[in-house]
N, C-alpha and C positions, 0 to 999 in steps of 0.2 A: 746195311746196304740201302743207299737209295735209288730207288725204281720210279721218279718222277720221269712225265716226260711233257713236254710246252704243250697244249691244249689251247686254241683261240674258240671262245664262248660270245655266244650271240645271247642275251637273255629276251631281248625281246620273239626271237624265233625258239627260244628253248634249244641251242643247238650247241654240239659239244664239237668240236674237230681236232682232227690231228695232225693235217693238212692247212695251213696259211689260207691256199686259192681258194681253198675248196667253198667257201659261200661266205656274205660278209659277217662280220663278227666286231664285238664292241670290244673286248676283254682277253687278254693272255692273261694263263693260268699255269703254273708247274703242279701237277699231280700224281698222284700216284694212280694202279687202276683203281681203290677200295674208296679213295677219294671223287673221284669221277662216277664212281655208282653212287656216291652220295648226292653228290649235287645233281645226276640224271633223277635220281627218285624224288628230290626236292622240285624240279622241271615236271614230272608226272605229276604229283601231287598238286602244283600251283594251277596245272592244267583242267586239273579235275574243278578244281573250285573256282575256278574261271566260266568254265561251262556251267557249273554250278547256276552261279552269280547270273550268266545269259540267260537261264530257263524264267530265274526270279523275277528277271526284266520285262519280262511278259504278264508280269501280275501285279499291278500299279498298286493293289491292296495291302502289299508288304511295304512300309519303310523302308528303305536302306539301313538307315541306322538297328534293323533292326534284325539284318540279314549274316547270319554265324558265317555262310560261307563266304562273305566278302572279307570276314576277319579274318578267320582262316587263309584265303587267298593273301591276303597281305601280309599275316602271319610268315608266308613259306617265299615270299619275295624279300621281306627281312633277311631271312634265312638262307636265304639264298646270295646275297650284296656278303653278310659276315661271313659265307663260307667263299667265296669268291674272294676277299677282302685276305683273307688269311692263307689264298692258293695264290692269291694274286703274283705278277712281278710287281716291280720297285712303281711303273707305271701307272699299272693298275691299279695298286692300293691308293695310291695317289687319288688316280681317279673317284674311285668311290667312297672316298675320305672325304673331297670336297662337294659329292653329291649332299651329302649330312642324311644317311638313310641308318647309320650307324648309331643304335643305343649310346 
């Protein structure tokens, strides 16, 4: 049985909908619900280590290159494009095919 249903995703707001109007969005996605709590927790996760990355920025004494939660953040925006990439429609994959964020 498949229980997909079209999802338009903002990644830069972290936001999942199920509703078109409802705010603007980069990305249609066909998913399931188990799917869509995957990439919410990857959206939480990226968030954490974003704010992470802000605190660090206040402390000129760290490198960047030197900083795990910038890796990490980047780590879960990967992860994020490849599970987007593979929920994506025909369009979508398109799209994030020619962004080149894909291993």
């Amino acid at each position: 049985m498949n229980n997909k249903k079209r999802y338009y995703v903002s990644v830069q707001s972290r936001t999942i909908m199920e509703q078109q109007g409802d705010a603007a969005y980069e990305l249609e996605i066909e998913a399931t619900p188990d799917e869509v709590s995957q990439l919410r927790a990857l959206f939480d996760s990226m968030y954490h280590f974003d704010m992470e990355t802000y605190f660090r920025m206040h402390y000129p004494g760290i490198p960047e290159h030197y900083d795990n939660d910038n890796n990490l953040y980047e780590r879960d925006l990967k992860n994020i494009y490849r599970l987007l990439h593979e929920l994506g429609t025909g369009e979508t994959k398109e799209h994030i095919a020619s962004m080149n964020v894909l291993d």
